[in-house]
C-alpha positions as a Markdown table, in Angstrom:
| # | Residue | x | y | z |
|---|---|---|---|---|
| 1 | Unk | 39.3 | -251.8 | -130.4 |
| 2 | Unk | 41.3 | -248.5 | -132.0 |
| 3 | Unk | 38.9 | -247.2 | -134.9 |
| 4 | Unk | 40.3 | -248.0 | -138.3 |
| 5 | Unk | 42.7 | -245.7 | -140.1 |
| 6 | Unk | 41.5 | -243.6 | -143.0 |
| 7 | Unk | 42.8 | -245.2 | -146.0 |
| 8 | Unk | 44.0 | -242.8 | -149.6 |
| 9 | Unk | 42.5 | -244.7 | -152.0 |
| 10 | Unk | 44.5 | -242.8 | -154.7 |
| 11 | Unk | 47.1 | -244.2 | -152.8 |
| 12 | Unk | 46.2 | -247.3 | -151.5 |
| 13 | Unk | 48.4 | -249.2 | -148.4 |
| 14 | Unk | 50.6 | -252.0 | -149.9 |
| 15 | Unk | 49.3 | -255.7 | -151.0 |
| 16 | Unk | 51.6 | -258.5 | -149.9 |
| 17 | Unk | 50.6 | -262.3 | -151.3 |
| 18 | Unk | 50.8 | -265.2 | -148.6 |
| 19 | Unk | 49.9 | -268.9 | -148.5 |
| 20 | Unk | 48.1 | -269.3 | -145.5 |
| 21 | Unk | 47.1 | -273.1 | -144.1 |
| 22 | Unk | 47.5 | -274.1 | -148.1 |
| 23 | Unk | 45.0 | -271.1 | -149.2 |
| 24 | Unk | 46.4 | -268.0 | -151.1 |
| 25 | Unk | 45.5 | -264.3 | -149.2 |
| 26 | Unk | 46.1 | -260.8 | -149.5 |
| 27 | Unk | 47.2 | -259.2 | -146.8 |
| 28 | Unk | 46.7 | -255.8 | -146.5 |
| 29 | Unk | 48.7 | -253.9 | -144.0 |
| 30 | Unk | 47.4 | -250.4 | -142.9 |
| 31 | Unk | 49.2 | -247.4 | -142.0 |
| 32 | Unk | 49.6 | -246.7 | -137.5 |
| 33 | Unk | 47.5 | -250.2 | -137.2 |
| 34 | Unk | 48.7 | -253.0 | -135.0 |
| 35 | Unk | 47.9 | -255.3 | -136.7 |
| 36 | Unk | 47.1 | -256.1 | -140.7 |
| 37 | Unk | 44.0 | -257.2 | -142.6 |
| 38 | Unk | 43.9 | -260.3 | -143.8 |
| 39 | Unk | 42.0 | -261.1 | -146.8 |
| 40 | Unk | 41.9 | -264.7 | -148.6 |
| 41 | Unk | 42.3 | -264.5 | -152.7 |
| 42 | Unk | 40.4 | -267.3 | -153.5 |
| 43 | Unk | 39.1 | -270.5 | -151.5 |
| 44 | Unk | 41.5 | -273.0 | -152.5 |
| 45 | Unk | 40.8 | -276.8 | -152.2 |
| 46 | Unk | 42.7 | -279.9 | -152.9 |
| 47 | Unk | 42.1 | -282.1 | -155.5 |
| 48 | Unk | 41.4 | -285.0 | -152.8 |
| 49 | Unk | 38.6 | -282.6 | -151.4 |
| 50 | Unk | 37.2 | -282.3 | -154.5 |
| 51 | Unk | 37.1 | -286.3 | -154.9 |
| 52 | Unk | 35.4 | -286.8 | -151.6 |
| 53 | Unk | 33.0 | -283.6 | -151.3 |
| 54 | Unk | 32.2 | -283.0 | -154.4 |
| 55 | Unk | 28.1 | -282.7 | -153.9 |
| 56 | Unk | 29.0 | -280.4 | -151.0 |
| 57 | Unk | 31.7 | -278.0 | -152.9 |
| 58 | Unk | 29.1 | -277.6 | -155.9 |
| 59 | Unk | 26.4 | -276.7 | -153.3 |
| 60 | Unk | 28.7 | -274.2 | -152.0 |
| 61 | Unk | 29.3 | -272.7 | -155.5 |
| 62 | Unk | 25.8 | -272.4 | -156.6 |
| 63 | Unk | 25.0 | -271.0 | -152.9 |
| 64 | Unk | 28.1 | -268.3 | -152.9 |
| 65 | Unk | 28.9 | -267.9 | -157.0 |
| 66 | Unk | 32.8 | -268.0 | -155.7 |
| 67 | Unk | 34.7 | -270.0 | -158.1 |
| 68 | Unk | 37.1 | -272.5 | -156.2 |
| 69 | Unk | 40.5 | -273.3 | -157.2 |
| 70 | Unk | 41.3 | -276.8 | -157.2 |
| 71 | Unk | 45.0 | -277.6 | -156.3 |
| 72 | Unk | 46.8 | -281.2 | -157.1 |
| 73 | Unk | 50.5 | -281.6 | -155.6 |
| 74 | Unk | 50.4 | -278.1 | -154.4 |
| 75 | Unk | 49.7 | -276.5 | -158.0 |
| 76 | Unk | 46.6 | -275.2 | -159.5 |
| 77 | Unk | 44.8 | -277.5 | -161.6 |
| 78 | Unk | 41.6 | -276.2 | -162.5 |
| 79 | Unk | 39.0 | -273.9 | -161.3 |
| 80 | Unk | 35.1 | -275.1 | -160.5 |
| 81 | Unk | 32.8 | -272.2 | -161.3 |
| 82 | Unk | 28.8 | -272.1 | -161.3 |
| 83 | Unk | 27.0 | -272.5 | -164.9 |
| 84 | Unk | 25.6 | -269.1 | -164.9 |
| 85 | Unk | 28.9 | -267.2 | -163.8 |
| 86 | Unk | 31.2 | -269.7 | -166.5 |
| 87 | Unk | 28.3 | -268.6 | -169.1 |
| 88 | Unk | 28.6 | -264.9 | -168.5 |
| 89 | Unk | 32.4 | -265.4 | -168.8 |
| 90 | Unk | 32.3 | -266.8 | -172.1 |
| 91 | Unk | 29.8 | -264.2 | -173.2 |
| 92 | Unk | 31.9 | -261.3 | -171.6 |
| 93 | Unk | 35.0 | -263.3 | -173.8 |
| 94 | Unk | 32.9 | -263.4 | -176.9 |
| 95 | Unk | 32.5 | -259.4 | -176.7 |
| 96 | Unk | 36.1 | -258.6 | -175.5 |
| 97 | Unk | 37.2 | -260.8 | -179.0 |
| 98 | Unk | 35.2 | -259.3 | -181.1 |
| 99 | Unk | 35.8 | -255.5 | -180.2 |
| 100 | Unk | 39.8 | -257.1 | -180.2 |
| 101 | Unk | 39.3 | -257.8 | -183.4 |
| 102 | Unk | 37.5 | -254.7 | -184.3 |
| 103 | Unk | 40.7 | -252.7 | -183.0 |
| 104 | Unk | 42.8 | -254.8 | -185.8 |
| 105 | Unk | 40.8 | -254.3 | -188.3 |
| 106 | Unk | 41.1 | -250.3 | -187.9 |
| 107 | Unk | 45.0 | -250.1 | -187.2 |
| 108 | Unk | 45.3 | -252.3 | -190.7 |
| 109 | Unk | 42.7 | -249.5 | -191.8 |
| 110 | Unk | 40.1 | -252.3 | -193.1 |
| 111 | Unk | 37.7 | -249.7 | -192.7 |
| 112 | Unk | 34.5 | -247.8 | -194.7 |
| 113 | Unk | 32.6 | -245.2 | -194.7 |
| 114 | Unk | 29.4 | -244.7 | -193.1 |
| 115 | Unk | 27.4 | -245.2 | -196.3 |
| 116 | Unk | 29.4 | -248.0 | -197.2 |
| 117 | Unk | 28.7 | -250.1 | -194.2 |
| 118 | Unk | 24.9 | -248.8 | -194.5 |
| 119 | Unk | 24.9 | -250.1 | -198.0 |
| 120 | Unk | 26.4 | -253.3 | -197.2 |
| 121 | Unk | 23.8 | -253.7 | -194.4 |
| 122 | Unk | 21.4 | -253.0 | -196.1 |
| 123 | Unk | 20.3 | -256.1 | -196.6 |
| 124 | Unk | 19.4 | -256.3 | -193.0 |
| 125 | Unk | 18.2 | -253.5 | -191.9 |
| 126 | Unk | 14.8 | -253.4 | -194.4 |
């Protein structure tokens, strides 16, 4: 087998999106190679499946903490993620809101100084 090509990865080859045997990939196509790299996106699984293996598909997302994307009539329908990686989402959400609205708050200039907030917070911080 040739060795791999050297890849610029401040200028990374080209990404093209295919459905493969009903899954979605990336296929990543190299520079001089013969042949390209292909990478699935996510493991995709029909609604059906999910009916009729669903012990075995949670096994497998506690065991790999890959979320799996459930399809029905060929469209996404909902994703089945482990507790610990849905609860580190909403906590990652929470923090991504709140510095959001943080961001509003200054570009409508509801703002105060440092000894205002420290005075307010005072309260608090005894």
């Amino acid at each position: 087998m040739p060795p791999m090509p050297e890849v610029d990865l401040l200028d990374p080859p080209p990404l093209e999106l295919a459905v493969i045997m009903g899954q979605l990939h990336y296929i990543l196509i190299l520079p001089h190679a013969m042949s390209a790299t292909i990478v699935p996106l996510m493991r995709t699984e029909l609604v059906t499946t999910l009916k009729r293996q669903a012990t075995e598909l949670l096994a497998d997302i506690e065991r790999d903490k890959q979320p799996i994307l459930i399809t029905q009539h060929g469209l996404p329908s909902a994703y089945l993620v482990d507790v610990e990686t849905f609860e580190l989402l909403q906590q990652r959400m929470a923090v991504l809101e709140g510095i959001a609205r943080g961001e509003m708050a200054v570009a409508e200039g509801r703002v105060v100084t440092h000894a205002e907030a420290k005075s307010r917070m005072g309260r608090w911080l005894k």
